[in-house]
mmCIF file as Biopython writes it, N, C-alpha, C and O atoms, coordinates in Angstrom:
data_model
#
loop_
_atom_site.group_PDB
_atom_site.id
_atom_site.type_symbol
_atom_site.label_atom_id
_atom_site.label_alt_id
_atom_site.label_comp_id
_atom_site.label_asym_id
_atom_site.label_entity_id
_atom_site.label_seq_id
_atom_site.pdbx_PDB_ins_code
_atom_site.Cartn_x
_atom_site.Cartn_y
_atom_site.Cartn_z
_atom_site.occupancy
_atom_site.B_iso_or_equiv
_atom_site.auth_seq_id
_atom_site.auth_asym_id
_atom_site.pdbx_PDB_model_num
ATOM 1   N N  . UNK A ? 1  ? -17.964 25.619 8.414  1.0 0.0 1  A 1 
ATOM 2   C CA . UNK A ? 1  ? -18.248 26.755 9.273  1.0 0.0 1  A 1 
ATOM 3   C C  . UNK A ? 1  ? -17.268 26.764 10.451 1.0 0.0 1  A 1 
ATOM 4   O O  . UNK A ? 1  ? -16.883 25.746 11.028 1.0 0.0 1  A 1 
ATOM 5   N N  . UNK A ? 2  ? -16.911 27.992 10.743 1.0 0.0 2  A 1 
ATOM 6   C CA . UNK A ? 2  ? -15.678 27.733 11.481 1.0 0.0 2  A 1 
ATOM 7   C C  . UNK A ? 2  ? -16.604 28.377 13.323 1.0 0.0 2  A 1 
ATOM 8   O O  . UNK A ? 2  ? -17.302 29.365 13.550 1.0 0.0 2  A 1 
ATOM 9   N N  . UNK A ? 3  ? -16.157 27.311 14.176 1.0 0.0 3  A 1 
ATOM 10  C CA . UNK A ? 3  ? -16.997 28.055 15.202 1.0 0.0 3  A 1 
ATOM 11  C C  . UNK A ? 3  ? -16.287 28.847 16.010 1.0 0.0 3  A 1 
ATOM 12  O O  . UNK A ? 3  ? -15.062 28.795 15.900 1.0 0.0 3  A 1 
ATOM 13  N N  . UNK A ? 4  ? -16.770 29.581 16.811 1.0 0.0 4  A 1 
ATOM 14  C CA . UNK A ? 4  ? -16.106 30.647 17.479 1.0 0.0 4  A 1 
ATOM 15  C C  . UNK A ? 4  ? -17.140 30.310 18.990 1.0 0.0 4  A 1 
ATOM 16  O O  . UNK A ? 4  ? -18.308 30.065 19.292 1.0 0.0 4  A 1 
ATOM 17  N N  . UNK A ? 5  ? -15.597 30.527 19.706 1.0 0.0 5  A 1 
ATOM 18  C CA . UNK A ? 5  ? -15.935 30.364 21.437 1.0 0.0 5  A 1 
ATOM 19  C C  . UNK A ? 5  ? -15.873 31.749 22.408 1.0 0.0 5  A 1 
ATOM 20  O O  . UNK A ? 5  ? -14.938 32.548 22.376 1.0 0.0 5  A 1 
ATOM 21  N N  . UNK A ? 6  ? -16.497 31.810 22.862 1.0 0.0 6  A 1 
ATOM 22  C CA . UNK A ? 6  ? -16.445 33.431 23.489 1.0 0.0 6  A 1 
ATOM 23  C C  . UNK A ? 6  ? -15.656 32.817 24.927 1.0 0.0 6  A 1 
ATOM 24  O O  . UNK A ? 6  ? -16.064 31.713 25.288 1.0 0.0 6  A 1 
ATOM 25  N N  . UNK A ? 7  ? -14.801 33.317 25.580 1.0 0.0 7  A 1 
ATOM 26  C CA . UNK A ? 7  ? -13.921 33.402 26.754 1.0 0.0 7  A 1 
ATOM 27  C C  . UNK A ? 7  ? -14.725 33.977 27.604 1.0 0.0 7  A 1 
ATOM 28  O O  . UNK A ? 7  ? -15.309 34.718 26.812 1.0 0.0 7  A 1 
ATOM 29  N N  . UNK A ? 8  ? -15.332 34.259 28.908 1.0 0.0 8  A 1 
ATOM 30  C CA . UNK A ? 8  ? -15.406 35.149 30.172 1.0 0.0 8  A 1 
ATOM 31  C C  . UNK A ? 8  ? -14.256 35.476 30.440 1.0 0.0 8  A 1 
ATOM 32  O O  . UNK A ? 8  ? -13.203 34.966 30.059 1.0 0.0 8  A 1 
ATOM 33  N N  . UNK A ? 9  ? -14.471 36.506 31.237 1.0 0.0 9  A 1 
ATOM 34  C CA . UNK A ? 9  ? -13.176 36.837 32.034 1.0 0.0 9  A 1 
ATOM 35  C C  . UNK A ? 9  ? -12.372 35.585 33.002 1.0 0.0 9  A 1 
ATOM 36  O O  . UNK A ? 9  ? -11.183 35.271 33.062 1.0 0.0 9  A 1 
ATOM 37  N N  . UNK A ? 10 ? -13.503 35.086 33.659 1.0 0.0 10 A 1 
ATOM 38  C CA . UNK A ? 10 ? -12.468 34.197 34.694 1.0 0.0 10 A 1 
ATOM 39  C C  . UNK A ? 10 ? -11.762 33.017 33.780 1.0 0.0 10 A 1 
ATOM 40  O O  . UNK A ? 10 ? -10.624 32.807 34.199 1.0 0.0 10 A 1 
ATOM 41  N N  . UNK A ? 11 ? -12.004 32.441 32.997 1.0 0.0 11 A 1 
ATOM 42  C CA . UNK A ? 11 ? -11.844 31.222 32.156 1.0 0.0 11 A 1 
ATOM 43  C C  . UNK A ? 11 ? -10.541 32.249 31.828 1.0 0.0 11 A 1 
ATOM 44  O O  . UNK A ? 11 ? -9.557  31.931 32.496 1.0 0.0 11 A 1 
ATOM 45  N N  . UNK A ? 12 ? -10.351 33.269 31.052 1.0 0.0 12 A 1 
ATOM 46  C CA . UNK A ? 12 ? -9.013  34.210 30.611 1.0 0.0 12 A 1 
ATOM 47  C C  . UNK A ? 12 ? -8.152  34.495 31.757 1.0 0.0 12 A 1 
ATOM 48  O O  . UNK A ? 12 ? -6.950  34.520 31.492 1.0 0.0 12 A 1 
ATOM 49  N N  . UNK A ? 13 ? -8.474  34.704 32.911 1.0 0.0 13 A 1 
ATOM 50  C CA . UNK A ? 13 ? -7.680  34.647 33.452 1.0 0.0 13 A 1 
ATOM 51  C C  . UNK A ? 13 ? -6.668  33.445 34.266 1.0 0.0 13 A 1 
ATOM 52  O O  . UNK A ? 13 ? -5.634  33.630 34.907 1.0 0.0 13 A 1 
ATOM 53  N N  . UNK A ? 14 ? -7.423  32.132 33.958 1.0 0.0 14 A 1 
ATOM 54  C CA . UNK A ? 14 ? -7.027  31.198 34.139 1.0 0.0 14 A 1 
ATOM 55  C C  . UNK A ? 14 ? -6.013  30.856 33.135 1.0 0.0 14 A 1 
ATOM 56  O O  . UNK A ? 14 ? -4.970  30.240 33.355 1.0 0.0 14 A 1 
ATOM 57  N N  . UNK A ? 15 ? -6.441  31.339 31.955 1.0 0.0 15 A 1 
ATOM 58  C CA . UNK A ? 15 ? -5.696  30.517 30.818 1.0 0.0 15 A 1 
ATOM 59  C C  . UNK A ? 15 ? -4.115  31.805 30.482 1.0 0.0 15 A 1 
ATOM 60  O O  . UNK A ? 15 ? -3.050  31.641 29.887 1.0 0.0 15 A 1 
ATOM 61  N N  . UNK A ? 16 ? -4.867  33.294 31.396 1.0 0.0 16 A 1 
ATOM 62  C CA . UNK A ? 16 ? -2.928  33.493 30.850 1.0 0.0 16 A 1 
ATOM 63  C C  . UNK A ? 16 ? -2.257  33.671 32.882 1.0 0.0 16 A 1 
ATOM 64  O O  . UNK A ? 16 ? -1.316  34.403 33.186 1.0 0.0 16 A 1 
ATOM 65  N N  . UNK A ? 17 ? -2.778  33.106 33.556 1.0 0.0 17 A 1 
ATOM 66  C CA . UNK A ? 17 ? -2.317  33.282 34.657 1.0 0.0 17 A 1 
ATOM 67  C C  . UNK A ? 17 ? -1.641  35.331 35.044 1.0 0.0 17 A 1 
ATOM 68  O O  . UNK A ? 17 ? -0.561  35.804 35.399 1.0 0.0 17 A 1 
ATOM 69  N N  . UNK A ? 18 ? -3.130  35.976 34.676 1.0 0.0 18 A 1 
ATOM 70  C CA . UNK A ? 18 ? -3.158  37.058 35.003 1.0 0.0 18 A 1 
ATOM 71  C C  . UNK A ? 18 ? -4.086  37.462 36.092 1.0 0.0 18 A 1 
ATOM 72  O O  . UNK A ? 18 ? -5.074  36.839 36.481 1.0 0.0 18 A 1 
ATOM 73  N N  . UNK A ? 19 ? -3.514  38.859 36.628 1.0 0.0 19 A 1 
ATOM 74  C CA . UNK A ? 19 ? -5.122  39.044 37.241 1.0 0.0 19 A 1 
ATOM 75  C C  . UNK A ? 19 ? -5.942  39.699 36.979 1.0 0.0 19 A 1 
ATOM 76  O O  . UNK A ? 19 ? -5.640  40.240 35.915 1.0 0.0 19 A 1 
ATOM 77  N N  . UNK A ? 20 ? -6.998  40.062 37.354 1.0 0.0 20 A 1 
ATOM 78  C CA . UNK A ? 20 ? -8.343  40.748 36.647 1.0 0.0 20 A 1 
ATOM 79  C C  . UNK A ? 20 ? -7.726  42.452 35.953 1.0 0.0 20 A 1 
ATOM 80  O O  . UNK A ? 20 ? -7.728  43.004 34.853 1.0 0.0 20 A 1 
ATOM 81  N N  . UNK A ? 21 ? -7.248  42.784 37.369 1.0 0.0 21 A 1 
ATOM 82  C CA . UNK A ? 21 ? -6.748  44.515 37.130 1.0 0.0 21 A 1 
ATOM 83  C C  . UNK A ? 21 ? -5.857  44.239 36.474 1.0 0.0 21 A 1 
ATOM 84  O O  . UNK A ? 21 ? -5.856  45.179 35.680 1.0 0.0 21 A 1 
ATOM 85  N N  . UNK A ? 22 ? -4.788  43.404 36.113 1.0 0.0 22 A 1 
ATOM 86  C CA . UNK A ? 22 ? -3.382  43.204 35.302 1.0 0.0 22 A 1 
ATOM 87  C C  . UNK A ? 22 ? -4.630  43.319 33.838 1.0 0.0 22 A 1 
ATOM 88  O O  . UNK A ? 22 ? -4.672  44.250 33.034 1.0 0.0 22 A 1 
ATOM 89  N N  . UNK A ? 23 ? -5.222  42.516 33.844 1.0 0.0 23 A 1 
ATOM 90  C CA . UNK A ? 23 ? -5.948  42.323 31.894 1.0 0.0 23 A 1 
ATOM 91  C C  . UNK A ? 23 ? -6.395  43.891 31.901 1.0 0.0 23 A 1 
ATOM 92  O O  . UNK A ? 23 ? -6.070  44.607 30.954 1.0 0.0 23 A 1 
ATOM 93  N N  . UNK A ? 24 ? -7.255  44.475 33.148 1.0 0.0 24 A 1 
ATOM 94  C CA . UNK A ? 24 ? -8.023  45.834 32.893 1.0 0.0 24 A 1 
ATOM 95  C C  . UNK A ? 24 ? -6.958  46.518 32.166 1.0 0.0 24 A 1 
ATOM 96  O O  . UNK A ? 24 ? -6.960  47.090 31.076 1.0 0.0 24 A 1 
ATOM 97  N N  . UNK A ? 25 ? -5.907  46.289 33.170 1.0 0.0 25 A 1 
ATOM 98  C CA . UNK A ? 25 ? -5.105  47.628 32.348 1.0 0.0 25 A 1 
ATOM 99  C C  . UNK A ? 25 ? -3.850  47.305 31.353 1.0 0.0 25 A 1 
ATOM 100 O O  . UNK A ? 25 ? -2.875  48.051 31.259 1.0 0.0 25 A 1 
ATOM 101 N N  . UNK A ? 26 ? -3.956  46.506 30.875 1.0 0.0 26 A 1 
ATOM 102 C CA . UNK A ? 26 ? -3.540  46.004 29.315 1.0 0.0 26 A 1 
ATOM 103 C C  . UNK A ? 26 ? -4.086  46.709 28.141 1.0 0.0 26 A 1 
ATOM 104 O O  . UNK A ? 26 ? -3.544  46.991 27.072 1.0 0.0 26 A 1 
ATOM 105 N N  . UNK A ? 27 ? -5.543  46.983 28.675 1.0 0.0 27 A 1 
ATOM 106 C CA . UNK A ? 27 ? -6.725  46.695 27.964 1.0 0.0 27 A 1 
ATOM 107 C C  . UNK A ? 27 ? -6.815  48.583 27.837 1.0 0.0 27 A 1 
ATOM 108 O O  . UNK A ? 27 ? -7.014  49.194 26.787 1.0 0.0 27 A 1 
ATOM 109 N N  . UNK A ? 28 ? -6.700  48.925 28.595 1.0 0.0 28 A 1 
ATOM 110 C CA . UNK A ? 28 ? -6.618  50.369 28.958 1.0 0.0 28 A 1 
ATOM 111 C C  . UNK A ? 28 ? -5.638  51.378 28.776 1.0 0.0 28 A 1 
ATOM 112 O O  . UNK A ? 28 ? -4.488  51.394 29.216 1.0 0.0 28 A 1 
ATOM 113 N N  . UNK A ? 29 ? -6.372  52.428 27.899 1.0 0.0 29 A 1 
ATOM 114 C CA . UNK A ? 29 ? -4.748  53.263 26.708 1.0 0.0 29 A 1 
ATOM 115 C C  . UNK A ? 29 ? -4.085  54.225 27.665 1.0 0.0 29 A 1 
ATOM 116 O O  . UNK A ? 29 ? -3.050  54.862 27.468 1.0 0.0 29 A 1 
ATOM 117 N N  . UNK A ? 30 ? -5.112  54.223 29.090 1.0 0.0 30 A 1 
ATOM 118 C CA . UNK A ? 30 ? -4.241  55.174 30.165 1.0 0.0 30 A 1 
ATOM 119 C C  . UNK A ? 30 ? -3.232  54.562 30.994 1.0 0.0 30 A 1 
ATOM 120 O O  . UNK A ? 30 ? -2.433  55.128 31.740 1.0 0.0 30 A 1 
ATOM 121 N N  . UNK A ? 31 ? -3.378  53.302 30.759 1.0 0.0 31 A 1 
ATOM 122 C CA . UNK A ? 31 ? -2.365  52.162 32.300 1.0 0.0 31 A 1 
ATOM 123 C C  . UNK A ? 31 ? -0.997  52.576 31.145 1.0 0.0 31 A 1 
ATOM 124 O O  . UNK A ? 31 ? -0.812  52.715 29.936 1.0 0.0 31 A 1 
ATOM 125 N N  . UNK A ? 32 ? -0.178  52.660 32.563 1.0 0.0 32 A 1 
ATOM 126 C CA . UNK A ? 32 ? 1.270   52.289 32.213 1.0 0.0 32 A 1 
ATOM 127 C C  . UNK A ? 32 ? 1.841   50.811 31.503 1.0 0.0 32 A 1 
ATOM 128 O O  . UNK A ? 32 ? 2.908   50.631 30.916 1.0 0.0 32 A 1 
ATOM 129 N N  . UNK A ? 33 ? 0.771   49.866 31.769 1.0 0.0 33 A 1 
ATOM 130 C CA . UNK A ? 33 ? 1.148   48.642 31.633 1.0 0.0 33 A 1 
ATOM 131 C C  . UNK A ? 33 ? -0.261  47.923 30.270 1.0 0.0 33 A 1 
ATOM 132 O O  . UNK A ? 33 ? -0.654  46.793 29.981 1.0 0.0 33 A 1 
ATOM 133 N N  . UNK A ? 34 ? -0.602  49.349 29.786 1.0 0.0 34 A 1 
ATOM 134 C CA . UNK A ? 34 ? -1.587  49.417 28.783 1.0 0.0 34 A 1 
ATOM 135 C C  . UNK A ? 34 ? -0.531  48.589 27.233 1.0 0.0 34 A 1 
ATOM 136 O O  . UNK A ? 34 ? 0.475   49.032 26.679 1.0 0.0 34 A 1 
ATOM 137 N N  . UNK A ? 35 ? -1.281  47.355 26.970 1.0 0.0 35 A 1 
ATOM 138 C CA . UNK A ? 35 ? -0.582  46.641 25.705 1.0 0.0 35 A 1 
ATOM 139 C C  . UNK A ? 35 ? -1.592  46.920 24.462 1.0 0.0 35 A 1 
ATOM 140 O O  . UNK A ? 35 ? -2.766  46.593 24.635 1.0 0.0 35 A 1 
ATOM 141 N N  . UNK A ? 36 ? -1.238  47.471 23.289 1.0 0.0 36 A 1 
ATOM 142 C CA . UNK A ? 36 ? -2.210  47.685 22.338 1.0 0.0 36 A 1 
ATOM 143 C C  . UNK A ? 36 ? -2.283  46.497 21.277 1.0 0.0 36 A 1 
ATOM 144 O O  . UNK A ? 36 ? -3.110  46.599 20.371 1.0 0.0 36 A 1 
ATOM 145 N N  . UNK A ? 37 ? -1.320  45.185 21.354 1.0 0.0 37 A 1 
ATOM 146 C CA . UNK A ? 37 ? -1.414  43.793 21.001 1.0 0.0 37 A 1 
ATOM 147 C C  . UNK A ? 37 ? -2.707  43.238 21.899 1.0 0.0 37 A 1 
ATOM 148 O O  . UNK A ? 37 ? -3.539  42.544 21.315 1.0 0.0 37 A 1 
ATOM 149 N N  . UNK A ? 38 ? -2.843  43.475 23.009 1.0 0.0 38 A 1 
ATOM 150 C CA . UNK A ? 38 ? -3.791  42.967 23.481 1.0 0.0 38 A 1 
ATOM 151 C C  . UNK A ? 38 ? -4.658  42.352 23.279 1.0 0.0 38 A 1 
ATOM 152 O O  . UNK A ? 38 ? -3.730  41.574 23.058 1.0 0.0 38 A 1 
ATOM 153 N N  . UNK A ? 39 ? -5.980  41.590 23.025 1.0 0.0 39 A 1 
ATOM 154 C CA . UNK A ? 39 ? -6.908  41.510 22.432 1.0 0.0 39 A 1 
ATOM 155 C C  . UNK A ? 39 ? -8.103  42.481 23.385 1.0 0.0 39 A 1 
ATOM 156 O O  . UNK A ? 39 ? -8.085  42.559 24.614 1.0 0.0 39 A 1 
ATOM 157 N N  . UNK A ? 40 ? -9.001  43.099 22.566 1.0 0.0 40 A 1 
ATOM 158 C CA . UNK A ? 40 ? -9.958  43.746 23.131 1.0 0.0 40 A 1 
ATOM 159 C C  . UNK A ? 40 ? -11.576 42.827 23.410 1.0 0.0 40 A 1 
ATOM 160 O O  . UNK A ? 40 ? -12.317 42.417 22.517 1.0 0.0 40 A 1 
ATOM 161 N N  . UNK A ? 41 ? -11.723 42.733 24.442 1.0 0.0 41 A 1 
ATOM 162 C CA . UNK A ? 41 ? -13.209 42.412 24.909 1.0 0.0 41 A 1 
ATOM 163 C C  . UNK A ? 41 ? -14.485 42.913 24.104 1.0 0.0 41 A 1 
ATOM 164 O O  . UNK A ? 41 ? -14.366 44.115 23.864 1.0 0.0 41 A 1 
ATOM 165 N N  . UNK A ? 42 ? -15.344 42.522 23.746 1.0 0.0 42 A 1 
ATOM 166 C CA . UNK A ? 42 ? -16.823 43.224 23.244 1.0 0.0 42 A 1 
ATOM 167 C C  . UNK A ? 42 ? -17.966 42.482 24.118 1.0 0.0 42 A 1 
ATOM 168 O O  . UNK A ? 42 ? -17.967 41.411 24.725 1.0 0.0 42 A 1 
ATOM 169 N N  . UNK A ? 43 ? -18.796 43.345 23.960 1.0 0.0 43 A 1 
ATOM 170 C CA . UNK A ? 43 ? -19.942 43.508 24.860 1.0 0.0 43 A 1 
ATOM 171 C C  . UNK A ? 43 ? -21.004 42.439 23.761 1.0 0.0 43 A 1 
ATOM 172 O O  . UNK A ? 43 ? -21.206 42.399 22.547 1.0 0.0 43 A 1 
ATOM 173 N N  . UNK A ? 44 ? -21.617 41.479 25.245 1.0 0.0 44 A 1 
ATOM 174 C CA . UNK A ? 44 ? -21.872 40.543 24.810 1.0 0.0 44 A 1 
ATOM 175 C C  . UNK A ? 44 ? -24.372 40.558 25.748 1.0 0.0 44 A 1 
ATOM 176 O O  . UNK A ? 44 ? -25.358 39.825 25.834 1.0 0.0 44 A 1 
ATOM 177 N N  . UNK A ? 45 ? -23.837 42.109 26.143 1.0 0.0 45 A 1 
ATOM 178 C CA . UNK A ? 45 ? -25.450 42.318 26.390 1.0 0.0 45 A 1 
ATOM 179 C C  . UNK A ? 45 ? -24.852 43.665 27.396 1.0 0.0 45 A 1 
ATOM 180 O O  . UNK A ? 45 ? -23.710 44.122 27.426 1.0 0.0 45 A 1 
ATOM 181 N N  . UNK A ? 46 ? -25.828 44.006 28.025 1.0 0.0 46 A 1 
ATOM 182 C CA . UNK A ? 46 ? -25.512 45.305 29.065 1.0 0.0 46 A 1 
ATOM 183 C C  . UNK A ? 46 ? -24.431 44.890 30.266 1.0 0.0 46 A 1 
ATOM 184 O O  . UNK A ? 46 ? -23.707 45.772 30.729 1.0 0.0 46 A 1 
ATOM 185 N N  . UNK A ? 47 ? -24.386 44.178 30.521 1.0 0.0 47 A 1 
ATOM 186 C CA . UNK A ? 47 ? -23.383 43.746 31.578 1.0 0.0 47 A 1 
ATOM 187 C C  . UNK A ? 47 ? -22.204 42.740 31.551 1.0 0.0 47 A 1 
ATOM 188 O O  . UNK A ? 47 ? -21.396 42.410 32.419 1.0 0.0 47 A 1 
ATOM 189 N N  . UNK A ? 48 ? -22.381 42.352 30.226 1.0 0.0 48 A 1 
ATOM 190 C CA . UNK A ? 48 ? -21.206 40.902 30.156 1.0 0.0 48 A 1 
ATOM 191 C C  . UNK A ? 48 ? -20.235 41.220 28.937 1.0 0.0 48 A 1 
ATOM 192 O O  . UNK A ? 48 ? -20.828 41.641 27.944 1.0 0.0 48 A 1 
ATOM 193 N N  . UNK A ? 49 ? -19.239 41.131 28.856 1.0 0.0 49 A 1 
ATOM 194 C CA . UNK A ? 49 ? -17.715 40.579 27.848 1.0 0.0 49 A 1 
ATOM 195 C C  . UNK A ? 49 ? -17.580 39.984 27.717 1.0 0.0 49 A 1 
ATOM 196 O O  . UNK A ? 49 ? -18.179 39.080 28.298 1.0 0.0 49 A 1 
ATOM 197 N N  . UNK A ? 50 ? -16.477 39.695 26.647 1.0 0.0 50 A 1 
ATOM 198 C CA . UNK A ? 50 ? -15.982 38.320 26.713 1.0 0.0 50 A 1 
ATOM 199 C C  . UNK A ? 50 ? -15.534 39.001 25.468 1.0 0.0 50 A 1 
ATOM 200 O O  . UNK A ? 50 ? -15.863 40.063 24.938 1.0 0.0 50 A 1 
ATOM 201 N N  . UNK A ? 51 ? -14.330 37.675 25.034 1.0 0.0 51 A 1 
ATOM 202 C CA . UNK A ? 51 ? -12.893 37.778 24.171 1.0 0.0 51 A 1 
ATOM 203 C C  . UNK A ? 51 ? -13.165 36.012 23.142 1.0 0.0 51 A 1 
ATOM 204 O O  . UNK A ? 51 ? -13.562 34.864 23.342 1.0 0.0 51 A 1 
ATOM 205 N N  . UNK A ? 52 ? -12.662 36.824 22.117 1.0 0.0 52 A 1 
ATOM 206 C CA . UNK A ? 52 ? -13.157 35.718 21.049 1.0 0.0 52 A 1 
ATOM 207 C C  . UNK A ? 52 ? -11.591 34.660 21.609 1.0 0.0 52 A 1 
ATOM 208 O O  . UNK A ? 52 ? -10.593 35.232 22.048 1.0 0.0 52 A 1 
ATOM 209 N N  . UNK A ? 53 ? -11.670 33.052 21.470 1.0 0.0 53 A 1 
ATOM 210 C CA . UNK A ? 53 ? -10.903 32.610 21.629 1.0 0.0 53 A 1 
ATOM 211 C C  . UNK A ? 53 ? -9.912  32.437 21.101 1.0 0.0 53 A 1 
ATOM 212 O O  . UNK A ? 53 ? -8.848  32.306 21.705 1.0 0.0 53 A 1 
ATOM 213 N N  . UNK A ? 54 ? -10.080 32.386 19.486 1.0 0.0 54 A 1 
ATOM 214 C CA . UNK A ? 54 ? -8.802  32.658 18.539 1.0 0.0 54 A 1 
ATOM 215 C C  . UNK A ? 54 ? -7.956  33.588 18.635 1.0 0.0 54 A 1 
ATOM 216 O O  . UNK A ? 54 ? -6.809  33.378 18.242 1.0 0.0 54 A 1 
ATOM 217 N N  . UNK A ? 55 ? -8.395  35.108 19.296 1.0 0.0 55 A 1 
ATOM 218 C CA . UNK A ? 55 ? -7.967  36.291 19.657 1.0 0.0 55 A 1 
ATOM 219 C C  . UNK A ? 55 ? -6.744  36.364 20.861 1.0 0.0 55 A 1 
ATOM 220 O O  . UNK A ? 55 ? -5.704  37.021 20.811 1.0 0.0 55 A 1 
ATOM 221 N N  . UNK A ? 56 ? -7.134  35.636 21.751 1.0 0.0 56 A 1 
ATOM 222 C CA . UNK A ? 56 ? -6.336  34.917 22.878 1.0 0.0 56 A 1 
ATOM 223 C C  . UNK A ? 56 ? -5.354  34.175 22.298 1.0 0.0 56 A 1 
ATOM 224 O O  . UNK A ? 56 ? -4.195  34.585 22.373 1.0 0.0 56 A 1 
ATOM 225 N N  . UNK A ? 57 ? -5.748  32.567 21.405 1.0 0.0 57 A 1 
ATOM 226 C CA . UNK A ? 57 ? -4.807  32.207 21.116 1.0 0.0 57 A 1 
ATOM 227 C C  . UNK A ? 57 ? -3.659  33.167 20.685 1.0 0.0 57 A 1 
ATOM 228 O O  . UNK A ? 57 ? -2.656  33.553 21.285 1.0 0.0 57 A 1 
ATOM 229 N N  . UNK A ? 58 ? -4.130  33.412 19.486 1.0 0.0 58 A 1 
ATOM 230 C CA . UNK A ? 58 ? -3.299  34.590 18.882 1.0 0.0 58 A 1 
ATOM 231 C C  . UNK A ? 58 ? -2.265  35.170 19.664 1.0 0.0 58 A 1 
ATOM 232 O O  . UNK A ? 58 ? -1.060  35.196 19.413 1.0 0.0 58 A 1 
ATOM 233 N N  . UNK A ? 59 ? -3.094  35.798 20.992 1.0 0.0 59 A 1 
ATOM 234 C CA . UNK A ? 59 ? -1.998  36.779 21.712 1.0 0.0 59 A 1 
ATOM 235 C C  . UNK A ? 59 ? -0.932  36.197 21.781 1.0 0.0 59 A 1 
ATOM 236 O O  . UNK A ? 59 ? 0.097   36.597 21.236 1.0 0.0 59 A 1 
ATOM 237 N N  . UNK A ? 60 ? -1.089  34.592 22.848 1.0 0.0 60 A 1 
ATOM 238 C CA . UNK A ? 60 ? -0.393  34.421 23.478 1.0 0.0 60 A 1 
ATOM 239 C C  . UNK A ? 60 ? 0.945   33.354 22.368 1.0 0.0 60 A 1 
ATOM 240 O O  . UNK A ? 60 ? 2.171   33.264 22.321 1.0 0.0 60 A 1 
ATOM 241 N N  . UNK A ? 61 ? 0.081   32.906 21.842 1.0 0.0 61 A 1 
ATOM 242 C CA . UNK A ? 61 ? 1.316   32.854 20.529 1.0 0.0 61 A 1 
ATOM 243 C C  . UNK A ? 61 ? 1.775   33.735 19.745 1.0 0.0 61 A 1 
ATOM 244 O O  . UNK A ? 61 ? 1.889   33.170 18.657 1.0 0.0 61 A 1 
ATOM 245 N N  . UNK A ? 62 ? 2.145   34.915 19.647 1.0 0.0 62 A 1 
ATOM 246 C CA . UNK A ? 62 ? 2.960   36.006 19.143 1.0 0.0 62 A 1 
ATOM 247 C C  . UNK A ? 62 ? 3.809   36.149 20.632 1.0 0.0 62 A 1 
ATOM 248 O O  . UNK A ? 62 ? 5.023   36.297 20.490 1.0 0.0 62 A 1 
ATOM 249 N N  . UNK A ? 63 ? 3.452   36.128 21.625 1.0 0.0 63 A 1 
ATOM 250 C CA . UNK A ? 63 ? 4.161   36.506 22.578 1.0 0.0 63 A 1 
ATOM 251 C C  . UNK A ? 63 ? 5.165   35.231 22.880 1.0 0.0 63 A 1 
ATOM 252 O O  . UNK A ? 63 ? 6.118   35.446 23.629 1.0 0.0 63 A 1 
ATOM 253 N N  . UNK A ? 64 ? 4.948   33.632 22.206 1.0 0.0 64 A 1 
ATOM 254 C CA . UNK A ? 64 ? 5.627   33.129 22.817 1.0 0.0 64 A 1 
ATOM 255 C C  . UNK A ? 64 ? 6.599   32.791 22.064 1.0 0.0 64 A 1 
ATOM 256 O O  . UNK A ? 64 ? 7.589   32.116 22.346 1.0 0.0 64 A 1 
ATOM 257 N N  . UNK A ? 65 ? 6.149   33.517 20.606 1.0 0.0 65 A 1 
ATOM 258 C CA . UNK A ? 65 ? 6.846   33.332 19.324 1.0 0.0 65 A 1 
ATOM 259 C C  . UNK A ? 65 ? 7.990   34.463 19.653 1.0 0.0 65 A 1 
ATOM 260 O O  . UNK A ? 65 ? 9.008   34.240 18.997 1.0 0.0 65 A 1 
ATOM 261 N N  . UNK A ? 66 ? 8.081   35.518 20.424 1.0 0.0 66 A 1 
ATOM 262 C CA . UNK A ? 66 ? 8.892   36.594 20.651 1.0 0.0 66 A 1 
ATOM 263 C C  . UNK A ? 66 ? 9.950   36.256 21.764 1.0 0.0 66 A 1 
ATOM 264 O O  . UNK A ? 66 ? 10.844  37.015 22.139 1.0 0.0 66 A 1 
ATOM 265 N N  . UNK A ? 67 ? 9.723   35.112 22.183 1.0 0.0 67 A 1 
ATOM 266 C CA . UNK A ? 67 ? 10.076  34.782 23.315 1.0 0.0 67 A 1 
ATOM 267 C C  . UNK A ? 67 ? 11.720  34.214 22.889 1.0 0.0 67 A 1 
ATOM 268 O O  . UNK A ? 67 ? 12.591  33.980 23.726 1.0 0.0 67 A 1 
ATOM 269 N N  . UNK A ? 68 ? 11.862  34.085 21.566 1.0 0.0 68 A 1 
ATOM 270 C CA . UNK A ? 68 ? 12.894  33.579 21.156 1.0 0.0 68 A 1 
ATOM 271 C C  . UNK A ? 68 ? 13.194  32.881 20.222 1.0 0.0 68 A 1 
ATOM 272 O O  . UNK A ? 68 ? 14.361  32.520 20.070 1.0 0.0 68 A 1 
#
């Protein structure tokens, strides 16, 4: 069984050294600085998110794989 870790926001923003409004509007198809690689957040009750951790990995290894 493969387990899966849910991220909060602050733990994500620790781990890509972003800030809160930098992820919002990644995340967001109106920001100028809107990324559709992104990984998207899901709703985890009426008030909370969170980002699967493999999803993250993922990102940030394609991005570091591009890197050169």
């Amino acid at each position: 069984m493969i387990r899966m870790q849910v991220l909060r926001m602050n733990y994500v923003i620790g781990e890509l050294g972003m800030s809160r409004s930098t992820i919002y509007e990644r995340i967001n198809p109106a920001s100028k600085r809107y990324d559709a690689t992104f990984p998207k957040p899901f709703e985890l009750g009426l008030s909370a998110s969170g980002w699967l951790e493999q999803d993250i990995d993922a990102w940030l290894k394609a991005k570091a794989d591009n890197c050169g």
